[in-house]
N, C-alpha and C positions, 0 to 999 in steps of 0.2 A: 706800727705804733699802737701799744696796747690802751685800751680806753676802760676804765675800770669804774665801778660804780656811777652815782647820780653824776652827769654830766654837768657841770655848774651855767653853763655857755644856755645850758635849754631850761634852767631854773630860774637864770635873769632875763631870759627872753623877752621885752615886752610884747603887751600884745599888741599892738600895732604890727609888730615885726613879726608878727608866728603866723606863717600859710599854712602851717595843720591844719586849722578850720575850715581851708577852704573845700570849695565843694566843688567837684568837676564843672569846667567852664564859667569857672566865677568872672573874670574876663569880661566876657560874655555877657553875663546877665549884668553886670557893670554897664556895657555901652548900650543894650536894650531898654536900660532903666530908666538912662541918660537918654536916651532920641527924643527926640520933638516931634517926633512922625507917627500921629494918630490913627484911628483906624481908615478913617476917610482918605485921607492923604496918601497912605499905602494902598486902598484899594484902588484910587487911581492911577498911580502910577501904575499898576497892574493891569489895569484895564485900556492902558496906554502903550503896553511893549515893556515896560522898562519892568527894572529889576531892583527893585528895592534891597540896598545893603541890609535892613534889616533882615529881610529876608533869609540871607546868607548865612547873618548871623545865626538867626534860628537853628538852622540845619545844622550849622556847625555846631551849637549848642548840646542837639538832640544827639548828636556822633557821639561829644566828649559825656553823656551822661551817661551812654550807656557802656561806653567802655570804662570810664571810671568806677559806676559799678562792679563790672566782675572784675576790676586791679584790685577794688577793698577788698573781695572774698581773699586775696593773697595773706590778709596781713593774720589768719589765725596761724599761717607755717612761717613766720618772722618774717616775712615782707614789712614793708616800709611803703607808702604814697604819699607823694606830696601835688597836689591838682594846679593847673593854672597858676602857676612862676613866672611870674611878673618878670618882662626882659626890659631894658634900656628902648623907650620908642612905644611903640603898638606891640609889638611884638609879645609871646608870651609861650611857654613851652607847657601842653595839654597837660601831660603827665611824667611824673618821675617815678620808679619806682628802684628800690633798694630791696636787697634781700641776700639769703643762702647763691645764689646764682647769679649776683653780678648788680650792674648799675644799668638801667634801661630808661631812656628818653624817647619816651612813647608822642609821637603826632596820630591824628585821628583827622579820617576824610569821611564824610558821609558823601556815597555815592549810589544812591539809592535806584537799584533794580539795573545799574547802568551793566554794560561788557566791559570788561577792563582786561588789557593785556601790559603785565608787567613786566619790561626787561633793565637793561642796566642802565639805559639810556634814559628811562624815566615813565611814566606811567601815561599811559591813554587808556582815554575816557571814551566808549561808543566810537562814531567813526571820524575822532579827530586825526586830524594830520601829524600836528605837533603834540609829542607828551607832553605831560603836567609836570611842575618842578617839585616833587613831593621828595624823591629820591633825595635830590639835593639839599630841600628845605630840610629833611629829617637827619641828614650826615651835618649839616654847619649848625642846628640847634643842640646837637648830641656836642659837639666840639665843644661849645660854648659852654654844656655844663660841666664837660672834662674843666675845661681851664677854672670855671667859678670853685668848683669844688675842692680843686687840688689847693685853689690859694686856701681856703679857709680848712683843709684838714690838714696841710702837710705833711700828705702821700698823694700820687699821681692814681687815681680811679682809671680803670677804663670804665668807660660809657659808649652805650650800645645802641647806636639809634636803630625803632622799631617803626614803621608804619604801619598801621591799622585800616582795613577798607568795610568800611560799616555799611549793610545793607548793600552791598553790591550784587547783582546778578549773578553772570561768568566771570570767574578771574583764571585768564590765563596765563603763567610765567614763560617767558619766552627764552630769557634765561635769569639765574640766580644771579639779584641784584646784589652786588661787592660792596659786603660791610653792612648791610642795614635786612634787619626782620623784616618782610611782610608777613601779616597773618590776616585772616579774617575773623570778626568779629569773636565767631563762638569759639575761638582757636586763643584768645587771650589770656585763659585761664593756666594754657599751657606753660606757660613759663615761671609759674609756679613749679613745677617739675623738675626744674634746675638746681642744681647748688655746685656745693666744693668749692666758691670763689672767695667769699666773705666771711669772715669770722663774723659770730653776731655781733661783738665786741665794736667792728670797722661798720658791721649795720648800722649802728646805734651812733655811731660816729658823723658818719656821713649823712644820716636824719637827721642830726644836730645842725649841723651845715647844711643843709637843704632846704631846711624850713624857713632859715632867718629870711627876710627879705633884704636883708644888707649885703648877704652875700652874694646876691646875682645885681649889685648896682656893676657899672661899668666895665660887664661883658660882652 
């Protein structure tokens, strides 16, 4: 379906409704802004064992900045980003990204200096037992943007879930996990290098549809 001059759908956008703006892990600094949990508070629970959510938040914070970072350098070869897409719940997907080479639903883990061996079964961290459900979190958030997008463009995208391991040590693949990117941090920019899939026409399409926040209510 060809998409031809000024979109009108991103001319009426309000802004309330346009995640353009937003900035990697906006999310994030949304629930950090929001805590009750002052310095004191947090250093004791720290000084206590425990693990302060904020904390996590953090990390996770510092993963989605810097991978959203080098996703913007995409957009001088026609990429598209769209940061922190609000899901139904807590939930929210890191990064979108549109372009010459496809639709990518990028997750971001900060696992800093850890050994990581990635197979299909899912990801371990140092010398846990059980993998991490990164593999699976990254294939049902990519789904979900398949389904949001197709309603609001009518044509069926594929989308391509990516995980990202930020600051990891070793990363060993055990075997190539079915259906979903890993890359390491400095390796993100590579998928700039893709194309043949998107007309920029369907680019500029599917950015239209990505940004609205109405389009990802009840997926």
């Amino acid at each position: 379906m060809p998409w031809k001059g000024d979109d009108p759908e991103r001319l009426f956008l309000a802004p309330d409704d346009d995640l353009a703006p937003n900035r990697p892990g906006e999310a994030l600094r949304a629930r950090l802004d929001a805590s009750r949990a002052g310095p004191g508070r947090l250093l004791a629970a720290r000084l206590l064992g425990r693990r302060p959510r904020e904390d996590a938040w953090r990390r996770s914070l510092e993963g989605e900045q810097y991978v959203g970072s080098a996703l913007e350098e995409l957009t001088a070869g026609g990429w598209r980003v769209v940061h922190s897409i609000p899901l139904p719940g807590e939930a929210d997907i890191d990064h979108l990204v549109i372009g010459p080479g496809g639709v990518f639903c990028v997750q971001t883990q900060l696992l800093r200096r850890a050994a990581v061996r990635v197979g299909d079964d899912g990801v371990r961290v140092g010398r846990e037992r059980q993998p991490r459900p990164y593999l699976r979190a990254a294939r049902r958030e990519a789904a979900r943007a398949a389904h949001a997008l197709s309603r609001g463009c009518g044509f069926d995208p594929e989308v391509w879930p990516v995980l990202v391991l930020v600051a990891a040590g070793r990363v060993e693949t055990a075997s190539a996990p079915q259906g979903v990117r890993v890359l390491r941090e400095r390796d993100v920019t590579r998928l700039g290098e893709l194309g043949g899939v998107l007309h920029p026409e369907r680019v500029e399409r599917l950015y239209t549809v990505a940004r609205n926040r109405r389009t990802w209510l009840n997926v």
